[in-house]
C-alpha positions as CSV (number, residue, x, y, z in Angstrom):
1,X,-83.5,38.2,-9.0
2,X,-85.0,35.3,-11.1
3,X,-82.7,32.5,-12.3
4,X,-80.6,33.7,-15.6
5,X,-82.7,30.7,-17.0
6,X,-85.8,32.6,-16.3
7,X,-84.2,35.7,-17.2
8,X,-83.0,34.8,-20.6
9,X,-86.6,33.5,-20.6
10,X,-87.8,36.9,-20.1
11,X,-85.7,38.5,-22.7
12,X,-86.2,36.2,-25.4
13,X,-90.1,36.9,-25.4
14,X,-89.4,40.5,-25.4
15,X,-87.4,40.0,-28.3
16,X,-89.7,38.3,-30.2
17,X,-92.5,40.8,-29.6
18,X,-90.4,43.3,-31.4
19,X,-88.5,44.9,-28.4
20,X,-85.4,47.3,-28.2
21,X,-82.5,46.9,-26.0
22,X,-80.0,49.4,-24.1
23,X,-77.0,48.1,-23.7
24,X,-74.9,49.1,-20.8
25,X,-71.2,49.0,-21.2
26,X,-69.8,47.6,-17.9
27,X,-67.5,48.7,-15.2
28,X,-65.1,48.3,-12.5
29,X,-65.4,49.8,-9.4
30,X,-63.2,51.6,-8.0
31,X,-63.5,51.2,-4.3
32,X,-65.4,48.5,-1.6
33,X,-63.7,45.4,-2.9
34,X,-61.0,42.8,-3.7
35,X,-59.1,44.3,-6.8
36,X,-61.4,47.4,-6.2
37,X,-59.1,50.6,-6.7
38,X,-59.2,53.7,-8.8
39,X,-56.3,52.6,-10.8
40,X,-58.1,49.6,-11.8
41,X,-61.2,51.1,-12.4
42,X,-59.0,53.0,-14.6
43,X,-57.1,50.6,-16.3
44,X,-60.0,48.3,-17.1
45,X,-62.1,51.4,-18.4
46,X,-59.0,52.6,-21.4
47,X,-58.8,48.9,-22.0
48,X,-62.1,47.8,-22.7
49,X,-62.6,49.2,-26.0
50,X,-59.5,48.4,-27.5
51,X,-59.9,44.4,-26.7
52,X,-63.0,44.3,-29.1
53,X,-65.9,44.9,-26.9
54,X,-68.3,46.2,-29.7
55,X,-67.1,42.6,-31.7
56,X,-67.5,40.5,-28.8
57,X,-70.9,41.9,-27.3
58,X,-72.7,44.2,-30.2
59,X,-71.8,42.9,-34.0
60,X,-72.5,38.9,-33.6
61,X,-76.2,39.5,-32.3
62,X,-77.6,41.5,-35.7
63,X,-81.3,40.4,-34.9
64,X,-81.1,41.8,-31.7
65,X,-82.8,45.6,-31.6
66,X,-80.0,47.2,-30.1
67,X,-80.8,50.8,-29.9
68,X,-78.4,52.7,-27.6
69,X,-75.1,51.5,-26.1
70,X,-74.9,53.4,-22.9
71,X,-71.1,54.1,-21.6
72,X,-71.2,54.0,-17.9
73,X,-74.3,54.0,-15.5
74,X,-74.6,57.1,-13.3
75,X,-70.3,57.6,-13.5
76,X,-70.6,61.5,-13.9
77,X,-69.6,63.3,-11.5
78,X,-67.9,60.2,-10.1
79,X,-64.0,59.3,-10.2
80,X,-64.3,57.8,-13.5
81,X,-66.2,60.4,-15.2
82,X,-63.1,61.9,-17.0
83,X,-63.1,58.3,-19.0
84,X,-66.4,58.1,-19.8
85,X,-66.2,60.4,-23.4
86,X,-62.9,58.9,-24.6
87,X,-64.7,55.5,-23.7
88,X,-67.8,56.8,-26.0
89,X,-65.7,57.7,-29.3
90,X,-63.9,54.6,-28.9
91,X,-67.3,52.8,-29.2
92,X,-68.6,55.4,-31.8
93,X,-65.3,54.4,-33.7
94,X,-66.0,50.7,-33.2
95,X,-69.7,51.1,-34.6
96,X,-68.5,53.4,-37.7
97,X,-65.9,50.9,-38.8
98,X,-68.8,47.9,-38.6
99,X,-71.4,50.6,-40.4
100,X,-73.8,50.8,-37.5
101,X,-73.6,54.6,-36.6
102,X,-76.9,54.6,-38.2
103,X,-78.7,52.3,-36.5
104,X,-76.8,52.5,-32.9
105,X,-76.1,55.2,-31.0
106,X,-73.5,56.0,-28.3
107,X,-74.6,57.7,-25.2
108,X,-74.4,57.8,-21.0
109,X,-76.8,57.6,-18.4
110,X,-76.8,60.4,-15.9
111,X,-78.9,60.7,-12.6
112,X,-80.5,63.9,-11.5
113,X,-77.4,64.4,-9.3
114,X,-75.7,66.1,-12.0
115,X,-78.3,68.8,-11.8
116,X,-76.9,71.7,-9.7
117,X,-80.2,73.8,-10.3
118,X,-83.7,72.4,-10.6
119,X,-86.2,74.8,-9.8
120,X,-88.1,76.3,-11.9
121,X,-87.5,73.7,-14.6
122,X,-86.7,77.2,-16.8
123,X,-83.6,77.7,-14.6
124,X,-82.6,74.0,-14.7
125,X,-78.2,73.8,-14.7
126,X,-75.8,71.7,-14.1
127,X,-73.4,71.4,-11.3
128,X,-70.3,73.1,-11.5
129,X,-68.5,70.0,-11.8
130,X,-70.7,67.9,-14.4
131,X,-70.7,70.8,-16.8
132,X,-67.2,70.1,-17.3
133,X,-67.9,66.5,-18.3
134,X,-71.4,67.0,-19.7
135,X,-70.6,69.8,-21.7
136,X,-68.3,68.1,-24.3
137,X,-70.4,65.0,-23.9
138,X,-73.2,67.1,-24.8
139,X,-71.7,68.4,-27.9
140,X,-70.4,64.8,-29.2
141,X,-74.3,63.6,-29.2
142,X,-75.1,66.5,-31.0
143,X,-72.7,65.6,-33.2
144,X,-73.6,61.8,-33.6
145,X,-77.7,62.6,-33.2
146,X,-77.6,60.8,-30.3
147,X,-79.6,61.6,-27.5
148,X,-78.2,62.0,-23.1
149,X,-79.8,58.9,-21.5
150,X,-81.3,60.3,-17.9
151,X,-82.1,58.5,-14.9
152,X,-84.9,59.8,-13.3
153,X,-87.3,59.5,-10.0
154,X,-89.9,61.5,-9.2
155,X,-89.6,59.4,-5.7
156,X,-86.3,60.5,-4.6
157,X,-87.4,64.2,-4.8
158,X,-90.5,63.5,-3.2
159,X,-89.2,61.6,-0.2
160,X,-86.1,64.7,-0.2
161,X,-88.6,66.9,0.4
162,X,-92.0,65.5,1.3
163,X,-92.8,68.6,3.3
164,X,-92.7,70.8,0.5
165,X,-93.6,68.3,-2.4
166,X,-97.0,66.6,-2.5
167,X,-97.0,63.1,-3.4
168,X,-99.5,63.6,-6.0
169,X,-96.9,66.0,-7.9
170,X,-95.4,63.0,-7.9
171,X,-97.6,60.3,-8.6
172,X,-99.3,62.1,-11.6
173,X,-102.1,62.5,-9.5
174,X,-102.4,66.0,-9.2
175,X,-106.2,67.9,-10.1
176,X,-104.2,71.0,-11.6
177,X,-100.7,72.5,-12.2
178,X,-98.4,72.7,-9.2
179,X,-95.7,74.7,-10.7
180,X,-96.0,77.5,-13.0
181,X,-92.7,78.6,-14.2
182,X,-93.5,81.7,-16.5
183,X,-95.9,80.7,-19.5
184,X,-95.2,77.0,-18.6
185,X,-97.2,74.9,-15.8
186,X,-96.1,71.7,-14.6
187,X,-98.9,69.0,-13.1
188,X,-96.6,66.5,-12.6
189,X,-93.1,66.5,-11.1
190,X,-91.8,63.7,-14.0
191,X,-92.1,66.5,-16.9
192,X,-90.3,69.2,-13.9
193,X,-87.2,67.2,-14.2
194,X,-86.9,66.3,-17.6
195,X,-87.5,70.4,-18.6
196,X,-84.5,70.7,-15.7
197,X,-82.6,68.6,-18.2
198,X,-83.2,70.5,-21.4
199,X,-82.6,73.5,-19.8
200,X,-79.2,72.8,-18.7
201,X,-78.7,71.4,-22.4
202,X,-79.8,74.5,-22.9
203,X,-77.1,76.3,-21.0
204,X,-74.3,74.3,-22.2
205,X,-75.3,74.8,-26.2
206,X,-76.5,71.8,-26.4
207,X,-80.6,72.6,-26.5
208,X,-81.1,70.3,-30.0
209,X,-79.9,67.3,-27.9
210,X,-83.0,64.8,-26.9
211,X,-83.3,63.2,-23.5
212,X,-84.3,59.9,-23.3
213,X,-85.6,58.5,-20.3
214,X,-83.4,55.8,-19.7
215,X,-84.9,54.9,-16.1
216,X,-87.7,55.7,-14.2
217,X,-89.9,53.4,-11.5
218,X,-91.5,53.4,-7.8
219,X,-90.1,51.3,-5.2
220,X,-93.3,48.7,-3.9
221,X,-91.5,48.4,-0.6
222,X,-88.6,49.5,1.7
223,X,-89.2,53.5,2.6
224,X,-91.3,56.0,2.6
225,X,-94.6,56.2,0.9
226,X,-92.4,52.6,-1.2
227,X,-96.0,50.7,-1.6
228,X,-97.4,48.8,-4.1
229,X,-100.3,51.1,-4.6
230,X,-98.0,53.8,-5.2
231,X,-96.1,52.2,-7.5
232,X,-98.3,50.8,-9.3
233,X,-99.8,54.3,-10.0
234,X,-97.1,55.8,-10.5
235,X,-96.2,53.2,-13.2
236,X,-99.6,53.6,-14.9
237,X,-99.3,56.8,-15.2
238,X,-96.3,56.7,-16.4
239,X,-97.0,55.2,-19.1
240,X,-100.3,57.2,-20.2
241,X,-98.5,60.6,-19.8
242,X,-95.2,60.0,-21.8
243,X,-97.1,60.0,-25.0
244,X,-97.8,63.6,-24.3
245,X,-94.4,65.0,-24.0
246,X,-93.2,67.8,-21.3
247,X,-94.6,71.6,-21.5
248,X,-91.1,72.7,-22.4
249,X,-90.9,69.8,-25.2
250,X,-94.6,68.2,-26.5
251,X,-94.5,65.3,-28.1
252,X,-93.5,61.6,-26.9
253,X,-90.9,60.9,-24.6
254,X,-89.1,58.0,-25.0
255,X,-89.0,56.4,-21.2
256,X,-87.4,53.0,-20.3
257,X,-89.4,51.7,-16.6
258,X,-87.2,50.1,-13.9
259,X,-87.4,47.4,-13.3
260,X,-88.8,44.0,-14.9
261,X,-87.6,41.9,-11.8
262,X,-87.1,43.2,-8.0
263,X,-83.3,42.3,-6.9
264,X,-83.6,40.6,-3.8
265,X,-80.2,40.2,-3.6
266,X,-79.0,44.1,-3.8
267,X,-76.7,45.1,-0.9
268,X,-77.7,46.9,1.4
269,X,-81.5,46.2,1.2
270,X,-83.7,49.2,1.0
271,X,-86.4,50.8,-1.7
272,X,-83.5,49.6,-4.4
273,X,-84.6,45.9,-3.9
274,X,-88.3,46.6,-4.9
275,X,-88.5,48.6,-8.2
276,X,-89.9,45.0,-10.2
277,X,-93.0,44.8,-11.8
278,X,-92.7,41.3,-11.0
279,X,-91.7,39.6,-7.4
280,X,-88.4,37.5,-7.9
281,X,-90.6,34.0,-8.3
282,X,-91.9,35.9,-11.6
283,X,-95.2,36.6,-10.1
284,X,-96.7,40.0,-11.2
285,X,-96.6,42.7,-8.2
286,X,-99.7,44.4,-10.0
287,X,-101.8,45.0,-12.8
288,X,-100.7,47.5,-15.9
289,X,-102.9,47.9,-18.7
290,X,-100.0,48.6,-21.1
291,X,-101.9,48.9,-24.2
């Protein structure tokens, strides 16, 4: 990672050019660690709201575009999950008392590991196990027109299944549909996934809830098919496709790319330490024409 000088740099001239910000409410972990255990995992997670986290970290920053607050990164179906919704109303409580349910909105970011089904998009469901979490989840963001924040990669399911999957499904490369899944045909395995997700909204009541895509990105280095070519296509592409919405849902989808800076430091090293558009030095990995 850059220096935090360099990365407040970073986040200052995005600011000024008009950018939004997800937040991400942190965490404790649970396990691997000094002071690591599910108790204080637990602890810290009841605890946080009620020592003034939205007035410490959200209400003295009002020219900052803060656009969701995201409770937990990836924590369902983990061993904190069963927090994670009386953690959101305990923020959504915070924001309604300092008049911001209107302009911030409370949500969770979930990885494709909560999907239990995932082909055809059409028959898309969660696992057993999320749908007990995600289910009232779902029907609070319904409630508070907040949209489920979803992690997704294209490159995972690729390199799960390379033998089956062709990397230009993946890439957005593909010279016709892959996938037809009744009237619906899918040329890219991006808009696959995210029609996964609404489906299994779907299945759970919750089919007027929007996905945003709260991370999504193609490792330069570190695995298989992890190049710079790659994923600097698939980044490109990314970007032209998501004004087009999925078959299932036309129209734009609102995508966050990961990540500004490769973290050299991530334990253990692998694909996850080369996501950056930039090398750590702040050097571009490649070229994106972004406008």
């Amino acid at each position: 990672m850059p220096s935090d000088d360099a990365f407040y740099s970073a986040l200052e001239k995005v600011l000024a050019d008009g950018g939004q910000v997800v937040v991400s409410e942190s965490c404790w972990p649970s396990d691997g660690g000094q002071a690591a255990s599910p108790q204080n995992a637990q602890t810290y997670v009841q605890n946080l709201i009620g020592h003034g986290w939205v007035n410490a970290n959200i209400i003295p920053f009002p020219d900052v575009a803060i656009r969701y607050i995201a409770v937990g990164n990836e924590l369902i179906s983990g061993n904190l999950a069963q927090f994670v919704l009386p953690a959101m109303q305990n923020i959504q409580n915070a924001l309604n008392a300092a008049n911001l349910q209107n302009k911030i909105k409370v949500s969770t970011s979930v990885s494709t590991g909560v999907l239990g089904v995932s082909y055809p998009p059409s028959a898309g469901a969660f696992t057993d196990d999320a749908r007990k979490y995600l289910q009232p989840i779902a029907g609070f963001l319904a409630g508070t027109g907040a949209p489920l924040l979803a992690n997704i990669y294209p490159y995972f399911s690729y390199i799960g299944n390379a033998g089956q999957i062709p990397i230009e499904y993946a890439l957005f490369t593909s010279a016709g549909p892959v996938v037809t899944d009744g009237n619906l045909q899918y040329q890219n395995l991006f808009d696959a996934i995210l029609d996964c997700f609404y489906s299994a909204l779907e299945k759970v009541g919750a089919g007027g809830v929007r996905v945003v895509v709260s991370e999504s990105g193609w490792p330069s280095d570190g695995g298989q098919a992890a190049l710079p070519q790659n994923a600097q296509t698939y980044v490109q592409n990314l970007i032209g496709h998501v004004v087009n919405g999925t078959p299932k849902r036309p129209g734009g989808i609102e995508t966050y790319i990961f990540a500004v800076f490769d973290e050299d430091r991530k334990q253990p090293q692998g694909t996850e330490n080369h996501y950056g558009l930039f090398y750590p030095s702040m050097q571009p990995k490649y070229s994106l024409n972004i406008f």
